[in-house]
KOLPALUM-183210 format. One record per residue (C-alpha): residue in three letters; x negated, y, z negated. Coordinates in steps of 0.1 Angstrom, whole numbers, plus 2048, in hexadecimal, padded with zeros to 3 digits. Last residue first. Layout:
REM residues N
AlaXYZ ...
//
This chain:
REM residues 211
Unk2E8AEC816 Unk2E0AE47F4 Unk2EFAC57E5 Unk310AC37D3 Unk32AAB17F4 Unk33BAC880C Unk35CAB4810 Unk35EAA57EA Unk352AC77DB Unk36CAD87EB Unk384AC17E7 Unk37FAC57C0 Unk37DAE57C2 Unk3A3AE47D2 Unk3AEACE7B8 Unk3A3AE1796 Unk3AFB037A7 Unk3D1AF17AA Unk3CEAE8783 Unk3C6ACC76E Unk3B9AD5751 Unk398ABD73E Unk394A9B731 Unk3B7A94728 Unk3B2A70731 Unk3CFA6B749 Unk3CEA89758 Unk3A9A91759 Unk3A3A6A766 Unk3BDA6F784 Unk3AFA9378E Unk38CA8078E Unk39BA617A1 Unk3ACA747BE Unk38EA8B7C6 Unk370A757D0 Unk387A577D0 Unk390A657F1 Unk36EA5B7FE Unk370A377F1 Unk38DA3380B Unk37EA47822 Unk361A3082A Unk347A4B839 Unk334A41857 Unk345A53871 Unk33BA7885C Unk35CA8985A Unk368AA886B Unk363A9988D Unk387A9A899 Unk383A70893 Unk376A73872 Unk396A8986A Unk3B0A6E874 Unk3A0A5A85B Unk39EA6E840 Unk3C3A78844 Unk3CEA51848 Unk3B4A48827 Unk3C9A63816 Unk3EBA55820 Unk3DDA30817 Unk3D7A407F2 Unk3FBA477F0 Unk404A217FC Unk3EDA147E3 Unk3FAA297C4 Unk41FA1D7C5 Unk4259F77D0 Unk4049EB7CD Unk3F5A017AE Unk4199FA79C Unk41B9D97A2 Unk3F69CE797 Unk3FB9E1777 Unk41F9D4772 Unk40C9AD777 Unk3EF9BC761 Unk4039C573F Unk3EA9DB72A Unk3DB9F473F Unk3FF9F4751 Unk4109FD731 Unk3FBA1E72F Unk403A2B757 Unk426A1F74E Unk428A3872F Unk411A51740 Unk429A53760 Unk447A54749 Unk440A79739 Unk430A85758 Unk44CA80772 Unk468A9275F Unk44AAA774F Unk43CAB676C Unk41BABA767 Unk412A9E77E Unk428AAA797 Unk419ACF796 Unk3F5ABC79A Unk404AA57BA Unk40FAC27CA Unk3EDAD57C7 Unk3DEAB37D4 Unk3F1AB47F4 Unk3E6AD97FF Unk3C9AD77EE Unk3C1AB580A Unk3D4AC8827 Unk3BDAE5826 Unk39BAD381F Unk3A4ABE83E Unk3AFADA859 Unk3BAACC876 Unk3E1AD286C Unk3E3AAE861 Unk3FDAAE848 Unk3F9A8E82B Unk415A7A830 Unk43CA7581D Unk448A55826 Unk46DA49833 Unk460A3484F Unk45CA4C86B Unk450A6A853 Unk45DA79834 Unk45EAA4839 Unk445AB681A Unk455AD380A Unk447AD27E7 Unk470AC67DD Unk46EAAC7F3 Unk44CA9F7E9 Unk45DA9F7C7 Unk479A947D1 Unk466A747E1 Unk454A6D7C2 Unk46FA707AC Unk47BA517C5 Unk462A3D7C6 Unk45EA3E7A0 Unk482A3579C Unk47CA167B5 Unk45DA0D79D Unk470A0D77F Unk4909FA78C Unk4789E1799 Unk46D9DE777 Unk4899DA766 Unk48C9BC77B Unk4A19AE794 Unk4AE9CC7A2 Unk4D19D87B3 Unk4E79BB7AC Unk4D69B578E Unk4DE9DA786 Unk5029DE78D Unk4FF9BD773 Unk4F59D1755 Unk5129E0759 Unk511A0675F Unk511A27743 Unk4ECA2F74A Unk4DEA2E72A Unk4F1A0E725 Unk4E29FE745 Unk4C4A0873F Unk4C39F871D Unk4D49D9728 Unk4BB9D8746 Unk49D9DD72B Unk4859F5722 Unk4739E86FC Unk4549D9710 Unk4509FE726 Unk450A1470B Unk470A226F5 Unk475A466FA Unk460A4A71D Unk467A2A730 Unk48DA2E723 Unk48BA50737 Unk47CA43752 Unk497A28751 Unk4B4A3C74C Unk4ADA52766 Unk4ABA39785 Unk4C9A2B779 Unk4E0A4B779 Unk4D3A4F79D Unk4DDA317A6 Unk501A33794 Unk502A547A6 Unk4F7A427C9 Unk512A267C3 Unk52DA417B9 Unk528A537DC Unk524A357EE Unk544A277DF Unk55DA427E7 Unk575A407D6 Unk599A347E8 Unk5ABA567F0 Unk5CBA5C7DA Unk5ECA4F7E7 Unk604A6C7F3 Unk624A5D7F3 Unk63CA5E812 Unk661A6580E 
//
């Protein structure tokens, strides 16, 4: 009489849900506790692995922090309907229109600022890198710089359609609008809002003097 043996699990499946588990404990440890008090074993706890499916994963807690941060970043662009592309990484459209594509881009980055599952350990992180220069240095190479490459792309591909003077260095022109939504949300120096963003491109793209 044959026996019906249950199907062997499926590891991929429970690999990504331990993953996933992972990437939630340690933003949310990065929240309750701070950045110096988040540790593997903590992680690992919150997440209900061995401390050891991590190791074999990441060799620091901050490696886990930075993957996680990757990764709400990508479902947010996800979720704001923007496709990855060749490589995994979510662009800047190029529809011809520059102002467009910029408020289209920065709206999503406002509603993922004020997001609180991104917000809440964004600010902790943000603070502990201040403080601890070799997570500062990590984070601004490993999560910021590629973002501000995107812009620099758009900018670029925009100077040669014309639309941008040839001797403008776009990567201090996109500080024009990144760095003052940056400072309001970090500093609380004013709302940060989609209206915010797009005058802030305009102003950027048309400059303040009389025309």
């Amino acid at each position: 009489m044959a026996t019906n043996n249950p199907a062997p699990p499926d590891s991929t499946r429970r690999s990504e849900r331990s993953r996933r588990a992972i990437y939630d404990a340690a933003l949310a440890l990065v929240v309750e506790v701070g950045y110096p008090k988040t540790t593997i074993e903590g992680i690992a706890a919150r997440a209900g692995v061995g401390k050891q499916t991590i190791y074999r994963w990441w060799p620091s807690k901050a490696d886990v922090l930075l993957e996680a941060f990757l990764d709400l970043g990508e479902q947010a662009a996800h979720a704001a309907g923007q496709e990855p592309e060749s490589g995994g990484t979510y662009g800047i459209p190029d529809t011809g229109d520059l102002a467009a594509d910029l408020k289209l881009v920065l709206r999503a980055t406002v509603d993922e600022l004020r997001d609180p599952a991104f917000e809440a350990p964004s600010r902790a992180l943000a603070a502990e890198g201040v403080v601890n220069e070799e997570l500062g240095r990590r984070f601004v190479a490993q999560l910021l710089e590629p973002s501000l490459q995107l812009y620099v792309d758009r900018l670029r591909s925009a100077q040669e359609a014309g639309g941008v003077r040839p001797d403008v260095d776009p990567r201090i022109a996109l500080e024009l609008f990144v760095s003052p939504l940056a400072q309001r949300w970090l500093q609380y120096t004013g709302p940060i809002s989609h209206e915010y963003t797009d005058t802030l491109v305009d102003y950027a793209l048309n400059g303040l003097a009389p025309r």
